[in-house]
C-alpha positions in Angstrom: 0.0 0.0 0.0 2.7 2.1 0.4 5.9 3.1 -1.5 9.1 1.3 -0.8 11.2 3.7 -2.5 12.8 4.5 0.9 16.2 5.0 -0.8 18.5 8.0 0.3 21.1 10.3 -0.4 23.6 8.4 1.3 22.6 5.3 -0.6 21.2 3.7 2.9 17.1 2.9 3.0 14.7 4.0 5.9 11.3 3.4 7.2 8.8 5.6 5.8 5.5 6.6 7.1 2.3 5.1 5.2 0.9 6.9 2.2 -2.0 6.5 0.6 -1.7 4.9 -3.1 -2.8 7.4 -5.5 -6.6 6.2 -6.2 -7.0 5.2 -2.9 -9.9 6.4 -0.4 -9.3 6.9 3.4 -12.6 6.2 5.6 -12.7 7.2 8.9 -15.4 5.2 10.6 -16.9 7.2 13.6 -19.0 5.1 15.7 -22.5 7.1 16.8 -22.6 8.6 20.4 -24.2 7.0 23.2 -27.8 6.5 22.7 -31.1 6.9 25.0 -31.3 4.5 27.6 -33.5 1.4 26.8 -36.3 0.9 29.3 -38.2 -2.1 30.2 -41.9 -1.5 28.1 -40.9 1.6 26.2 -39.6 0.1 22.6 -37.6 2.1 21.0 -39.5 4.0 17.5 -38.5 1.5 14.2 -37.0 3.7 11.1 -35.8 1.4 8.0 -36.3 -1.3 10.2 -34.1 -0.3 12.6 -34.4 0.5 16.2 -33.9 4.7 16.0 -33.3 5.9 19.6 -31.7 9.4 19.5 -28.6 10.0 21.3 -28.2 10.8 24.9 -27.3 13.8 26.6 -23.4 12.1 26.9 -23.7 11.2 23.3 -24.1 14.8 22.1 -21.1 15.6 24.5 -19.0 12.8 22.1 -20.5 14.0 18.8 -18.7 17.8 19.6 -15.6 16.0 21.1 -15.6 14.2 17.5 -16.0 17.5 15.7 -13.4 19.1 17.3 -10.5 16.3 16.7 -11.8 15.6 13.2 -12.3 19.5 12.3 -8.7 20.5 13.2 -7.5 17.6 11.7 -6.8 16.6 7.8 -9.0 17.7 5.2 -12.7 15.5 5.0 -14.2 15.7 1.7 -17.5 14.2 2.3 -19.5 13.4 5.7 -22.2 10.3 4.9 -24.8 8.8 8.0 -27.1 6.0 7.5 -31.0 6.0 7.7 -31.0 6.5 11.5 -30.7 9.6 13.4 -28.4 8.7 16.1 -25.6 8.9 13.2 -27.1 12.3 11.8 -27.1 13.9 15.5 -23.5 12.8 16.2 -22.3 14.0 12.5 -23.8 17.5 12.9 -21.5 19.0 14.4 -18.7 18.7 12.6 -20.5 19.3 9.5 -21.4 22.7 10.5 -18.0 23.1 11.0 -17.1 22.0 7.8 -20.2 23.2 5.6 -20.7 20.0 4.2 -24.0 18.2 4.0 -24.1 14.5 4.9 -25.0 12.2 2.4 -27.1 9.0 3.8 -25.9 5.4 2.7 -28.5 3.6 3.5 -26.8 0.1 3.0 -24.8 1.1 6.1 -27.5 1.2 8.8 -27.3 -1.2 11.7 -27.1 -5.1 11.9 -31.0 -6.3 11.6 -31.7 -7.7 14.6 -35.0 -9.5 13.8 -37.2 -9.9 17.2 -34.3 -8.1 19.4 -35.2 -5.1 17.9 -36.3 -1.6 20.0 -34.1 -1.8 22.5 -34.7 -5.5 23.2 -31.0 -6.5 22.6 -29.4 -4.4 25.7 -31.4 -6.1 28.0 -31.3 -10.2 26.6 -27.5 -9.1 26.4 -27.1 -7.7 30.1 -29.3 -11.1 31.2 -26.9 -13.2 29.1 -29.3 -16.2 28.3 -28.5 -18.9 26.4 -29.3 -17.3 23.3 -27.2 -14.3 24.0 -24.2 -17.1 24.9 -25.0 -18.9 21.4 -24.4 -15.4 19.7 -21.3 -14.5 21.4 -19.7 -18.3 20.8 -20.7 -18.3 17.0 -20.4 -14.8 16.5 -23.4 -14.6 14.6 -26.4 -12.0 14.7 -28.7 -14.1 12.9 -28.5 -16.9 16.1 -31.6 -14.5 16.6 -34.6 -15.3 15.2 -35.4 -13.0 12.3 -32.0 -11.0 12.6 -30.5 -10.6 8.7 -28.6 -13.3 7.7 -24.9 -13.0 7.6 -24.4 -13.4 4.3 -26.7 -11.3 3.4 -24.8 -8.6 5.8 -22.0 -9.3 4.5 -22.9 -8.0 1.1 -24.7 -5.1 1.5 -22.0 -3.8 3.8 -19.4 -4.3 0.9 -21.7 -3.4 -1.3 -22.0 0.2 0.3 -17.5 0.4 0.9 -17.3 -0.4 -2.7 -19.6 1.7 -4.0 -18.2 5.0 -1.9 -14.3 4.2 -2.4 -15.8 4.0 -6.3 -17.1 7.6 -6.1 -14.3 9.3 -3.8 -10.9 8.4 -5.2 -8.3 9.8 -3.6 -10.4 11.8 -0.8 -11.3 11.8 3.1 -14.7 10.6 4.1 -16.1 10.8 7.5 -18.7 7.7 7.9 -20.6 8.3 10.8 -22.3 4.7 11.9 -23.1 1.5 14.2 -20.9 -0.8 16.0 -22.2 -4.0 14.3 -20.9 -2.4 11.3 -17.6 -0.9 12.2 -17.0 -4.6 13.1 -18.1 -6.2 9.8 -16.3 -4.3 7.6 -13.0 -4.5 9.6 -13.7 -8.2 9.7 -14.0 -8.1 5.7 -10.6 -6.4 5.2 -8.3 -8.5 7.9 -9.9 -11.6 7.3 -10.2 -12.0 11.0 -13.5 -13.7 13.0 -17.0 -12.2 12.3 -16.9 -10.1 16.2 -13.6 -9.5 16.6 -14.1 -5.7 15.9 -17.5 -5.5 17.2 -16.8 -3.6 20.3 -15.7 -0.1 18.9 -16.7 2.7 21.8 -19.6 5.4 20.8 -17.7 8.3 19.4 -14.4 6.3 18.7 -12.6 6.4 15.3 -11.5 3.9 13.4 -9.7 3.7 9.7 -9.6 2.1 6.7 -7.5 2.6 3.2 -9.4 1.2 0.6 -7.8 0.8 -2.9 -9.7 -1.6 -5.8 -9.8 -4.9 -3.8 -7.2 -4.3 -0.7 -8.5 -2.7 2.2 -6.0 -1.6 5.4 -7.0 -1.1 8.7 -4.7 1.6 10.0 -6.6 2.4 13.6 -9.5 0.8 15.5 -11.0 2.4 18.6 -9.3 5.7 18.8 -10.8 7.8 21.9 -8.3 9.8 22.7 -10.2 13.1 22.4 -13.2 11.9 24.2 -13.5 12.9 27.8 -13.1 9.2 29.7 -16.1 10.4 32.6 -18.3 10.2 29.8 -17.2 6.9 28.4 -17.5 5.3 31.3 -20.7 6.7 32.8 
């Protein structure tokens, strides 16, 4: 991915930093802030078949902490969301600092997760029943009944990468959107198990180089300019 022409004057070769191939598209992958608190009877509203919560108070706090790393930061070309609000809240604020306008990739919104839907997840994951334990050992989403089928998944979410690193050659995007799929598409380019990127913190960045079919992860989970009271409230 990057060059190797690291010879010098002196006729010796050194390390060099990463570059971008000419071509290429960097994503940076911005997990959502926090969201409302599920609670018990109160289902979440359903958007694109989605749970939609807005964020919470501490998720607006991480959507300006996010604005003000990315703003001061490299050039961004183009912002995109998905379908649900919480990623349009948590973009906002840096795209009034930018004056851009978010465009919404649909094919990015949330893992499906069938009859776990409105909020229903949080709590059959904090009670950790034996379905929740089925999930976590396969590391599949559609152990739930009616969730969207991996492979399924699988191809609209590299469907949607394809499509944007087709459109944005050599530019910057800022992709505001859900855990579930910050963790499939980093499983997509390393190859590695289905959740072993699943856990990305709201507000954290993570990176991606995409270039025709080779796709480098270059950071996962960055939160160093989020305020760690709110992270771990």
């Amino acid at each position: 991915m990057t060059s190797f022409d690291g010879l010098q004057p002196d006729g010796t070769y050194r390390q060099l930093r990463f570059t971008p191939p000419p071509g290429s598209t960097e994503f940076l992958l911005i997990r959502h802030g926090e969201s409302e608190r599920a609670r018990p009877g109160e289902p979440f509203p359903v958007a694109d078949g989605r749970a939609d919560p807005a964020l919470a108070p501490e998720g607006a706090v991480q959507a300006e902490q996010v604005a003000a790393r990315l703003a001061s930061g490299k050039p961004i070309d183009a912002i995109y969301v998905t379908s649900l609000r919480r990623t349009a809240q948590t973009a906002a604020p840096l795209a009034g600092r930018l004056g851009l306008v978010p465009i919404v990739e649909r094919d990015l919104r949330e893992v499906g997760l069938g009859h776990w839907e409105g909020g229903t997840y949080r709590r059959m994951v904090a009670e950790n029943g034996p379905l929740a334990q089925r999930m976590w050992a396969e590391e599949r989403w559609d152990v739930i009944p009616g969730a969207e089928p991996a492979q399924e998944l699988t191809a609209r979410v590299r469907g949607a990468v394809e499509r944007m690193a087709a459109a944005h050659p050599d530019q910057r995007l800022a992709v505001f959107i859900h855990g579930g799929i910050i963790g499939q598409i980093l499983a997509l380019a390393t190859g590695s198990r289905p959740f072993a990127f699943v856990n990305a913190d709201n507000g954290s960045i993570s990176e991606l180089v995409v270039h025709g079919g080779r796709w480098t992860v270059r950071r996962f989970n960055d939160t160093s300019h989020l305020d760690k009271t709110v992270i771990s409230s």
